[in-house]
C-alpha positions as CSV (number, residue, x, y, z in Angstrom):
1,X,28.6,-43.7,-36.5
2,X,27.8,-41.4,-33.8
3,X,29.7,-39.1,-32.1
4,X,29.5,-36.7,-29.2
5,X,32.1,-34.1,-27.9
6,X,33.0,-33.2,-24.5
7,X,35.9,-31.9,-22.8
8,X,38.3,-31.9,-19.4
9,X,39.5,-28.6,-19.1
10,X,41.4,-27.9,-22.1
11,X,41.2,-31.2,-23.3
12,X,38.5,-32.0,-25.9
13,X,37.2,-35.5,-26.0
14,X,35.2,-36.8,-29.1
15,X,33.6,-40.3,-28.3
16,X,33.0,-42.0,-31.4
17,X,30.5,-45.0,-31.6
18,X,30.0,-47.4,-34.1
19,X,31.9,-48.2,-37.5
20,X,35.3,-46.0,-38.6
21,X,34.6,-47.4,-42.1
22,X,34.4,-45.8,-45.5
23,X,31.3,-43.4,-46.9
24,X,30.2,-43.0,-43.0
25,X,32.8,-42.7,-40.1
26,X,35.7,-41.6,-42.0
27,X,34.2,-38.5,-43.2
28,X,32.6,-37.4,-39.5
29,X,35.7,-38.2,-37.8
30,X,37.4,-35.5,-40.3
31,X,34.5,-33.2,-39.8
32,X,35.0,-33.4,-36.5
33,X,38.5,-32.6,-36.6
34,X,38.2,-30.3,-39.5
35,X,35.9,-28.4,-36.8
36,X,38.2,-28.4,-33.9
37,X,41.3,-27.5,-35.3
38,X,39.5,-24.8,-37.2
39,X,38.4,-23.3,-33.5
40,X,41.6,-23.9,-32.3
41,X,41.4,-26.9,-29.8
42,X,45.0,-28.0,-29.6
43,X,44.4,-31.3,-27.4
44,X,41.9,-33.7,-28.7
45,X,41.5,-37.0,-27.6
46,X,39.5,-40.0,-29.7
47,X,37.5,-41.9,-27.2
48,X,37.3,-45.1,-29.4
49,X,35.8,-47.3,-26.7
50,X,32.9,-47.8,-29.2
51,X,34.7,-48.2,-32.1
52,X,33.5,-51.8,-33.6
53,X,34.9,-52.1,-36.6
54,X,38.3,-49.9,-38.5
55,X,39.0,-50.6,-42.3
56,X,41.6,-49.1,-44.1
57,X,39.6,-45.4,-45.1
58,X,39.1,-45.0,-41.0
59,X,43.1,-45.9,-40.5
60,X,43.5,-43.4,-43.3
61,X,41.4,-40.6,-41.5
62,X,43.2,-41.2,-38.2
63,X,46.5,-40.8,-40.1
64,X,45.6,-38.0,-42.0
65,X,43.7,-36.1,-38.5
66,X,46.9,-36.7,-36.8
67,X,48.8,-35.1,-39.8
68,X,46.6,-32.2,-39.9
69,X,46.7,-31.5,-36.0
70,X,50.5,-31.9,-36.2
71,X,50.3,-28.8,-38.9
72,X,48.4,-26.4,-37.0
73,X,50.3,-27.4,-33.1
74,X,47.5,-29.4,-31.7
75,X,48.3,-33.0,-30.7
76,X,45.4,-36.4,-31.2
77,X,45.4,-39.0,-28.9
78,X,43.7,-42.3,-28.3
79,X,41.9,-43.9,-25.8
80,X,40.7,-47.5,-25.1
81,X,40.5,-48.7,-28.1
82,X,38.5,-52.2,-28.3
83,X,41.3,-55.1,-28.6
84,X,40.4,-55.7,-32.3
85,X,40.7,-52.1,-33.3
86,X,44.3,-51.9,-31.1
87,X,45.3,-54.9,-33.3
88,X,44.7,-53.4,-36.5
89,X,46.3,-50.3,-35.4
90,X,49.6,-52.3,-34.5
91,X,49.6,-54.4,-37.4
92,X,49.2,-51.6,-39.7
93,X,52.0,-49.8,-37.2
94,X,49.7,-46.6,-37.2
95,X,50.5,-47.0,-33.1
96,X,54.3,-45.5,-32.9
97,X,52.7,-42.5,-34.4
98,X,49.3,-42.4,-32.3
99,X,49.8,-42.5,-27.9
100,X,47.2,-44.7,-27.2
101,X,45.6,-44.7,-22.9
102,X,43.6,-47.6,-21.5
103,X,42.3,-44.4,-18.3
104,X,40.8,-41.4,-19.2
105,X,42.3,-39.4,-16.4
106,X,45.6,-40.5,-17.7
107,X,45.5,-39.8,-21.1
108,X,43.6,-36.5,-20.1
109,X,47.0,-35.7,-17.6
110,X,49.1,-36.5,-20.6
111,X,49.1,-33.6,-22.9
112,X,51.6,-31.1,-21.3
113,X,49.8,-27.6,-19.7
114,X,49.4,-24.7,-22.1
């Protein structure tokens, strides 16, 4: 798994890219997290374009990432995730918790102005 991190104004993007799978993308994405929250980035969006495969430990970090940035006022969004990824998010029903954009710009416009 590789991930980079940019951002739109005061929107931080994290582009992941590869497998959200246990022992290798579950624990970056919640270093990644663990990382922005901690310097206070309150809109984060997961670019999951990239995103081949999810199993159960990368459902669980999403969960648990949205959880934590719910605690400490910061929101997690998705974007364009691959169509097998989106259907294990809505089979598992992890989606009425997670806003999920097809357009950047969109999903970027989305989180409301500080």
């Amino acid at each position: 798994m590789k991930v980079d991190v940019r951002h739109a104004d005061d929107v931080i993007i994290v582009d992941l890219d590869g497998r959200l799978v246990i022992g290798v993308g579950d624990e970056l994405l919640r270093d990644v997290v663990n990382e922005l929250i901690a310097e206070d980035w309150k809109k984060i969006l997961l670019n999951l374009r990239k995103v081949t495969i999810l199993d159960s430990s990368g459902l669980g970090e999403l969960v648990s990432s949205w959880k934590l940035a719910h605690r400490f006022g910061a929101e997690i969004k998705l974007l364009r995730p691959r169509p097998q990824v989106e259907r294990t998010l809505k089979v598992t029903q992890i989606l009425p918790l997670l806003e999920v954009y097809d357009d950047e710009d969109t999903a970027v416009a989305s989180f409301l102005p500080a």
